[in-house]
N, C-alpha and C positions, 0 to 999 in steps of 0.2 A: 457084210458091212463090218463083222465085229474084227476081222484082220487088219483093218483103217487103223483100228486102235491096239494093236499088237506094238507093245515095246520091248519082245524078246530081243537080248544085243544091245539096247539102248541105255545106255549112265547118264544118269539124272544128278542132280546137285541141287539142295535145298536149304538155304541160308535160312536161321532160326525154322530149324524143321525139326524141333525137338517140340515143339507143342503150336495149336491150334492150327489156324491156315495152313502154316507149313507141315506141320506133320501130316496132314490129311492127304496133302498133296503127296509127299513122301509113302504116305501107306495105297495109296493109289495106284500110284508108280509105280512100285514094287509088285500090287497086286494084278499090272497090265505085262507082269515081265522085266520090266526095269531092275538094274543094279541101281543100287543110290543112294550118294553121301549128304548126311545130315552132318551141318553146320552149327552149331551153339555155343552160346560162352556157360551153360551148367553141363558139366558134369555127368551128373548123376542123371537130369533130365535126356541127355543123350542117348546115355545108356540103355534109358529105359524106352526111347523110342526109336533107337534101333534095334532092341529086343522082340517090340510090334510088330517093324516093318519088315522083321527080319522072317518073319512066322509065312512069308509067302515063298519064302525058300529063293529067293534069290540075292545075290552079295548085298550087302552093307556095311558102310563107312561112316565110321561117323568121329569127330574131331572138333575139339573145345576151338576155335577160332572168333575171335573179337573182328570184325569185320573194319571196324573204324581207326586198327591199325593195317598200317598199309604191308608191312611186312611180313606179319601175321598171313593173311590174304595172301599174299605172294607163295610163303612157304605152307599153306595147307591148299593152296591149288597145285602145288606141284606133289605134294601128298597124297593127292586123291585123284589124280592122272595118274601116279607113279601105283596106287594102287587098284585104280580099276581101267586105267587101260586108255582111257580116251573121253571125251565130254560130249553130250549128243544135246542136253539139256542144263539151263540153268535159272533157277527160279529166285531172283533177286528180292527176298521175301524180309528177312531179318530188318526190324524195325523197332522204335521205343517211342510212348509216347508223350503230350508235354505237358507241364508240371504248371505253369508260369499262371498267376493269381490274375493280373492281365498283361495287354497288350504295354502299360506304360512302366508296372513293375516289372518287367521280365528282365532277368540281369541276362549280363551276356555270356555267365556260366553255362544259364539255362539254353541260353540260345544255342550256343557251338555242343551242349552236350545234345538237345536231339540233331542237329545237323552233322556232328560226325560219325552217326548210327546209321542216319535215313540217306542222308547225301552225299557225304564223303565214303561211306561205307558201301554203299549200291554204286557207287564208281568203279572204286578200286576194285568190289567182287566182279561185277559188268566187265572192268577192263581185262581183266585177268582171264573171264570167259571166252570173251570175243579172240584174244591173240590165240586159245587153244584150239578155237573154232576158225580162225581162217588158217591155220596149221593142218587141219584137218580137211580143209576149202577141196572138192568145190562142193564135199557133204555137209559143210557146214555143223548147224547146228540152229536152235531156239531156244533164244532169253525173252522171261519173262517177270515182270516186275510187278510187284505189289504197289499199287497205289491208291490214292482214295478219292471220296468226294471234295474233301477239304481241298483237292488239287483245281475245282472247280469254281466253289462256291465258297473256299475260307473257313477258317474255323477263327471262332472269336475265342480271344485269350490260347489260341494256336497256331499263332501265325507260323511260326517255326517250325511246327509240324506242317502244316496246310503248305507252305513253300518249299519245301523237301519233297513233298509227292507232286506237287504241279513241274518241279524238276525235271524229275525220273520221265515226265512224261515227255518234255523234251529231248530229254536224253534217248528215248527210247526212237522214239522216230528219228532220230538223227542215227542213232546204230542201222537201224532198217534199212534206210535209203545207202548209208556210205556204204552197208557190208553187202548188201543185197547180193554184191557178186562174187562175195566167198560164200552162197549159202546160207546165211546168216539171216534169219529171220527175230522179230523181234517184237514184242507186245507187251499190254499189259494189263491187270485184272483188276479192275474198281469193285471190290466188296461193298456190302451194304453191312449194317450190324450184325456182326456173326460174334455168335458166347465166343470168347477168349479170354486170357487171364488180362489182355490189357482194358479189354470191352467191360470186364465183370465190375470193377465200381461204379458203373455209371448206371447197369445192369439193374445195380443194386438199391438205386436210388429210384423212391417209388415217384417223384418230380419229374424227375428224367422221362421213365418208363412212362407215365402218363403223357407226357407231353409227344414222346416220340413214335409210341407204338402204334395210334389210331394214323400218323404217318403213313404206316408200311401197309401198302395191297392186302398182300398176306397174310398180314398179321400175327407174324410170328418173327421172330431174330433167327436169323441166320446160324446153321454150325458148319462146322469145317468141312461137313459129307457133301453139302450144299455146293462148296467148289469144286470136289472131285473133279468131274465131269469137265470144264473147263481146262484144268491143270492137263488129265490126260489129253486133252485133243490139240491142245498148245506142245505137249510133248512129239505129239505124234504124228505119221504123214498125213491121217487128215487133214491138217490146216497147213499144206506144203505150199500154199499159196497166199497165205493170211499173214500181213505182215506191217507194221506202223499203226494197229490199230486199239484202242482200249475198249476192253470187254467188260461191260457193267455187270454183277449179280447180286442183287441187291433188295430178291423181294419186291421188285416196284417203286421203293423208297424214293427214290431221285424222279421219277414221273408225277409224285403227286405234288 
């Protein structure tokens, strides 16, 4: 069984894969065989998690890209084909979250700044994937998208974020069905509270934390090791059949 999950030969691509979900994903990858460009707008956070991922001895890329410019996108996908050869995977992960006091103060700075993160940014990376992936047709390839519960159920004083992942979720099944016949498979991963730097203020607030945690089944917050598992099997010919679908992990969160 454990060959199902073998991604010797396989380049993976992980948008903000320079920390939490994403990099997990990324050190995953790399750990199943995967070559694998990490995406981020720091620097130095790159650096250091492609130093990580790089400790399983197989290639890594990694490249300052703002996702929410569309050009940008354009010239670090042709970057990281040019340097690793070909795309087998793409994890439309890089994300921000929202700021906005509520739903009737929220300016429309606020608004367009998480929308051309979460929605214009998971497009332009999304579409950029897809044309290398039906280039590559009829092996296609698997994108997969971070999304959340807010795409479900809303987030108060988040609408902007909460409609940005109920998007993606659109988007994604609509990639699944039209590519279906280049290969192209395509899903997505509904996290539940997993420690991250964007999860850690909320983390931190013991209001929050009491209100949320007796929530979760398991009773514990999610970390990034939590997705692995998921991440490789979405990469991998295990799930060569699995496609238009979102995959909850979440501790239980969302069942109680």
């Amino acid at each position: 069984m454990s060959s199902l999950f073998d991604l010797s030969g396989h380049v993976a691509l992980v948008t903000g894969g320079n920390s939490g979900i994403g990099l997990g994903w990324a050190d995953a990858l790399a750990e199943h065989g995967a070559a694998v460009a990490i995406w981020g707008t720091n620097p130095q956070k790159n650096a250091a998690a492609a130093e990580q991922v790089g400790r399983h001895g197989h290639p890594v890329f990694q490249h300052v890209c703002d996702v929410g410019d569309h050009q940008a996108v354009i010239d670090t996908m042709h970057a990281t084909v040019a340097a690793l050869g070909r795309l087998d995977s793409c994890f439309v992960n890089a994300g921000v979250g929202g700021k906005a006091e509520s739903f009737v103060s929220m300016s429309e700075e606020e608004w367009h700044r998480v929308l051309r993160v979460n929605l214009d940014g998971a497009f332009y990376t999304a579409q950029e994937a897809v044309k290398q992936m039906v280039a590559q047709s009829p092996q296609g390839g698997s994108l997969v998208f971070t999304t959340s519960g807010s795409a479900w159920y809303g987030q108060q004083r988040g609408q902007h974020y909460g409609g940005s992942k109920g998007a993606l979720i659109a988007i994604m099944k609509g990639i699944a069905v039209e590519h279906a016949r280049h290969g192209v498979r395509a899903n997505a991963v509904l996290p539940g509270w997993v420690e991250s730097d964007m999860t850690a203020p909320a983390f931190g607030w013991d209001k929050f934390v009491a209100n949320v945690m007796p929530r979760i089944p398991l009773r514990r917050w999610g970390t990034p090791d939590d997705l692995k598992g998921v991440g490789v099997y979405l990469a991998s010919r295990a799930s060569s059949w699995h496609t238009g679908d979102v995959i909850t992990v979440d501790g239980g969160y969302h069942s109680f």
